[in-house]
C-alpha positions in Angstrom: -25.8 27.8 -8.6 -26.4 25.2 -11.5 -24.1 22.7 -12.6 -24.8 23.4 -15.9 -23.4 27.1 -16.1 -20.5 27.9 -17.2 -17.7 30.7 -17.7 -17.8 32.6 -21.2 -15.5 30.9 -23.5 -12.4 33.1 -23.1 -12.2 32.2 -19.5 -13.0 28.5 -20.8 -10.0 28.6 -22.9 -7.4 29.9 -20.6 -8.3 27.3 -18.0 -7.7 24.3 -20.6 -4.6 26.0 -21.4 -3.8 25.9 -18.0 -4.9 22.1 -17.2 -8.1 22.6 -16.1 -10.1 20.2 -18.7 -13.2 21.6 -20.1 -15.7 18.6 -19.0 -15.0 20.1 -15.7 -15.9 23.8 -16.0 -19.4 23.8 -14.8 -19.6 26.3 -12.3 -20.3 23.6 -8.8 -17.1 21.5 -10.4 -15.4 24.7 -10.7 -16.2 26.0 -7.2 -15.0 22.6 -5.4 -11.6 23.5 -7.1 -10.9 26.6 -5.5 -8.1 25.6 -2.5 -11.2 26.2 0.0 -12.2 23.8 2.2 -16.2 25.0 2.3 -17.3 22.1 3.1 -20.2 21.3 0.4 -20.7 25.2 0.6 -20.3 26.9 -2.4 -18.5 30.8 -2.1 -21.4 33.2 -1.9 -22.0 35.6 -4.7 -19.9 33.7 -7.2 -20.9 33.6 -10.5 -19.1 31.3 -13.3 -16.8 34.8 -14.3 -16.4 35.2 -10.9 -14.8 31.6 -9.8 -12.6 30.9 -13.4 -10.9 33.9 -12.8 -10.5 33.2 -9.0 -8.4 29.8 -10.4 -6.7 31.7 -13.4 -5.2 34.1 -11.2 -3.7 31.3 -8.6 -2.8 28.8 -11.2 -0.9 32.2 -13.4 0.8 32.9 -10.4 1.9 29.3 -9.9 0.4 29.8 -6.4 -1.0 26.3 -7.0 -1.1 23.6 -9.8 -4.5 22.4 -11.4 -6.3 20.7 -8.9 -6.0 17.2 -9.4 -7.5 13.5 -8.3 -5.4 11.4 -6.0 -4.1 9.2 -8.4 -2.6 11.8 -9.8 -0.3 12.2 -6.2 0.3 8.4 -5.7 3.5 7.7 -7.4 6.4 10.5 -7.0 9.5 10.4 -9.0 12.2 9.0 -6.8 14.1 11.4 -5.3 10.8 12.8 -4.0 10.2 14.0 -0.4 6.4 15.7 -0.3 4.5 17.0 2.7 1.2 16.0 3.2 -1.6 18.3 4.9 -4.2 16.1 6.5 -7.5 17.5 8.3 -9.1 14.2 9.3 -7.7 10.3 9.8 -9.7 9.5 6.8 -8.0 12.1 4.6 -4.7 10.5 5.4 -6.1 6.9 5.5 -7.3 7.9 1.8 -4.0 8.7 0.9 -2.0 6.2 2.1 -4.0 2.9 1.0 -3.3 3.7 -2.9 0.0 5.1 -1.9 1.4 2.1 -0.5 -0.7 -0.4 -2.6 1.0 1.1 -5.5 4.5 1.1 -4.1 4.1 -2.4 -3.2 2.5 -3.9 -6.8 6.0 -2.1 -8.4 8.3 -3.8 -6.1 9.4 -1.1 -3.4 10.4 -1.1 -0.1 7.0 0.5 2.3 7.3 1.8 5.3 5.0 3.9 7.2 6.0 5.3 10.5 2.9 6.4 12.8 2.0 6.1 16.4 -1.5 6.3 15.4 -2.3 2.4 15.9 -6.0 2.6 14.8 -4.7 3.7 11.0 -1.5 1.2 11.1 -4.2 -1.6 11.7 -6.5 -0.1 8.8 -3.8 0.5 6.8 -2.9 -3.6 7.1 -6.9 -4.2 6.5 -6.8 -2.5 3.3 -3.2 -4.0 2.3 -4.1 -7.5 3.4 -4.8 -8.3 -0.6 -1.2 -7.7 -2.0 1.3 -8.5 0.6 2.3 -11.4 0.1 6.0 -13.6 0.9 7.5 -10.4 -1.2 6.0 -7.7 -1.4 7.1 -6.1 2.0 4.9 -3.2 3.9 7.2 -2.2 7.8 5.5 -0.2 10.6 6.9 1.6 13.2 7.3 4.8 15.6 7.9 7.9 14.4 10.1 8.3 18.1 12.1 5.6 17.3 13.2 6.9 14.5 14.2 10.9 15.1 14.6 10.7 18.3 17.2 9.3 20.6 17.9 7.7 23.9 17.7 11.0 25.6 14.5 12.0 24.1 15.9 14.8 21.7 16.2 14.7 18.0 18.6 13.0 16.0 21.4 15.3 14.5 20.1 15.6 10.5 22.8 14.2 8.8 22.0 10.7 11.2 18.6 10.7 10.2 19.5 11.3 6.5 22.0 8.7 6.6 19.9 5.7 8.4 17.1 6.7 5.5 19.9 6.1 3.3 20.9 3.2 4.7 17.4 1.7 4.9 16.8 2.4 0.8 20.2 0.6 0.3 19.3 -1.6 2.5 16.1 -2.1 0.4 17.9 -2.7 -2.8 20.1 -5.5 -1.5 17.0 -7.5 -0.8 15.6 -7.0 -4.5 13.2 -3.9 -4.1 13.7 -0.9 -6.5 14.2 0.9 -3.7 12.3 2.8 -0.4 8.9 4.6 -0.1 8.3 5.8 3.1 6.0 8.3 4.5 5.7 9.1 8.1 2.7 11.0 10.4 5.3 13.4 12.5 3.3 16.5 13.1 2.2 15.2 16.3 5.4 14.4 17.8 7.3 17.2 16.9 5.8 20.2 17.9 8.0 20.8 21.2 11.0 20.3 18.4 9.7 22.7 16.3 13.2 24.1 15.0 15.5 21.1 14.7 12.7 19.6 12.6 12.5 22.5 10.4 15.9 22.3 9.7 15.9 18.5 9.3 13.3 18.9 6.8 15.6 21.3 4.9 18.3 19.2 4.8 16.5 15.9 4.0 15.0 17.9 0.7 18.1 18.4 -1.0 20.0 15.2 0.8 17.2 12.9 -1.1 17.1 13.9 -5.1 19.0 11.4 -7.2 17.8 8.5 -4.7 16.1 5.5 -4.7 13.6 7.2 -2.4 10.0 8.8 -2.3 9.5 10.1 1.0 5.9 12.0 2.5 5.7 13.5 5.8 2.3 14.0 6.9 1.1 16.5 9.4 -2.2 17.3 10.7 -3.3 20.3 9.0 -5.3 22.3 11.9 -2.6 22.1 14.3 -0.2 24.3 13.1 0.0 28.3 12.8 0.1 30.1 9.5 3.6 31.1 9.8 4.4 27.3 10.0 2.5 25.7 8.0 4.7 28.4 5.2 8.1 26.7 6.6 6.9 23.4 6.1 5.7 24.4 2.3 8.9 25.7 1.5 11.0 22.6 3.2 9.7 20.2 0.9 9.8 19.8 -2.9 5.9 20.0 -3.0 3.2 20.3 -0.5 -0.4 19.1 -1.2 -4.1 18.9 1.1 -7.8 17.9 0.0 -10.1 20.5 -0.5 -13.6 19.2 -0.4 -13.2 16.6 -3.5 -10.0 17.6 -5.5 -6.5 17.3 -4.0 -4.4 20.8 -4.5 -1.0 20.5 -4.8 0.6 24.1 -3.4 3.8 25.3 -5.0 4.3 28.6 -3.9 7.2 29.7 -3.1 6.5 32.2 -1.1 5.9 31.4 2.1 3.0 33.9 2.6 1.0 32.6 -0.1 1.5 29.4 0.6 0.4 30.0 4.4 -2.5 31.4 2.9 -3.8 28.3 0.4 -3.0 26.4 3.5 -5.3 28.6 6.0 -8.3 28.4 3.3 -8.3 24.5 3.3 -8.4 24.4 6.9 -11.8 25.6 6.6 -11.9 26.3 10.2 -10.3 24.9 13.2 -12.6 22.2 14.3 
């Protein structure tokens, strides 16, 4: 496939309409937009028809937005709470450094909760350059935080209310308020239901706050029917494919177990 074929024009014109820009309707651009992790492998027998209409029909049915780049993702609304698909340390690792860098040049609150100690020391690598006396970046365990002395999760409406705290916190000190993201996919898999309903509850407990909250988890680890309940417990969900970043929205749990299933590529 060449880059330099394209779609006819009616297919052309109801992917601008749909936020797909035109400079970026060669057919290989095109193809790397599909929610498909391939890998650098285009999908055999596509032709240009073929691959715009493959997008039309999942951006019509709001399945998914236009793909998008990652600056695009790096600064939520407050009120915010996303969920984050990662494959790979450096998919997360890519996320986070413009995601906190950004939160910490406009004056917020970052904290990054992950047990993973190789990407908390790259993550304060790559920050090194803009913390300063105020600009304020905290680490710590994702345990520490849900769970309790006993080893069991913390009753939702106590985890809601220490993030509370914490952004209130945030704004005595001076800070516009708290962004916070947290890797908890590894952690909570033996708490599989309490954290389900925790995420429910955190979603609607969050909007009208001084608070943009991600929780990452590792995209190949969970099961389809999962990965649909995590989709639909957070505002917006949203993985890399092999260069864009696709931002689910589906609603229905189905579909967006499917989306999710094609960008795991694989289990590796």
């Amino acid at each position: 496939m060449k880059d330099h074929v394209y779609p006819r024009e009616a297919l052309r014109e109801r992917l601008a309409a749909l936020g797909v820009a035109r400079e970026t309707h060669a057919s290989r651009v095109l193809a790397g937009m599909l929610p498909v992790r391939s890998n650098g492998a285009l999908p055999g027998g596509f032709d240009p028809d073929a691959l715009a209409e493959s997008l039309i029909y999942l951006l019509e049915r709001e399945v998914v937005r236009a793909p998008c780049r990652l600056d695009a993702l790096i600064d939520p609304e407050w009120g915010a709470h996303r969920c984050l698909f990662y494959r790979s340390s450096e998919d997360l690792l890519e996320f986070l450094a413009p995601f906190f860098r950004q939160g910490l040049l406009h004056d917020e609150y970052c904290l990054w909760l992950s047990a993973d100690l190789e990407i908390v020391a790259a993550l304060e690598t790559v920050l090194a350059g803009v913390l300063d006396g105020r600009r304020a970046m905290e680490f710590g365990l994702p345990d520490a935080w849900y769970l309790d002395g006993a080893d069991a999760l913390r009753a939702g409406a106590t985890l809601v209310a220490n993030c509370k705290r914490k952004a209130q916190q945030a704004r005595e000190a001076g800070y516009r308020g708290l962004r916070c993201a947290a890797d908890i996919g590894q952690f909570n898999r033996r708490l599989w239901r309490g954290f389900a309903e925790y995420e429910c509850i955190v979603d609607s407990a969050l909007q009208g706050l001084n608070i943009k909250a991600v929780c990452a988890y590792p995209l190949l680890e969970y099961e389809p029917r999962k990965l649909g309940e995590l989709r639909g417990c957070h505002q917006e969900a949203f993985a890399k494919g092999d260069a864009w970043w696709h931002r689910i929205t589906a609603t229905d749990a189905g579909e967006a177990a499917a989306v999710l299933m094609a960008l795991q590529g694989g289990r590796q």
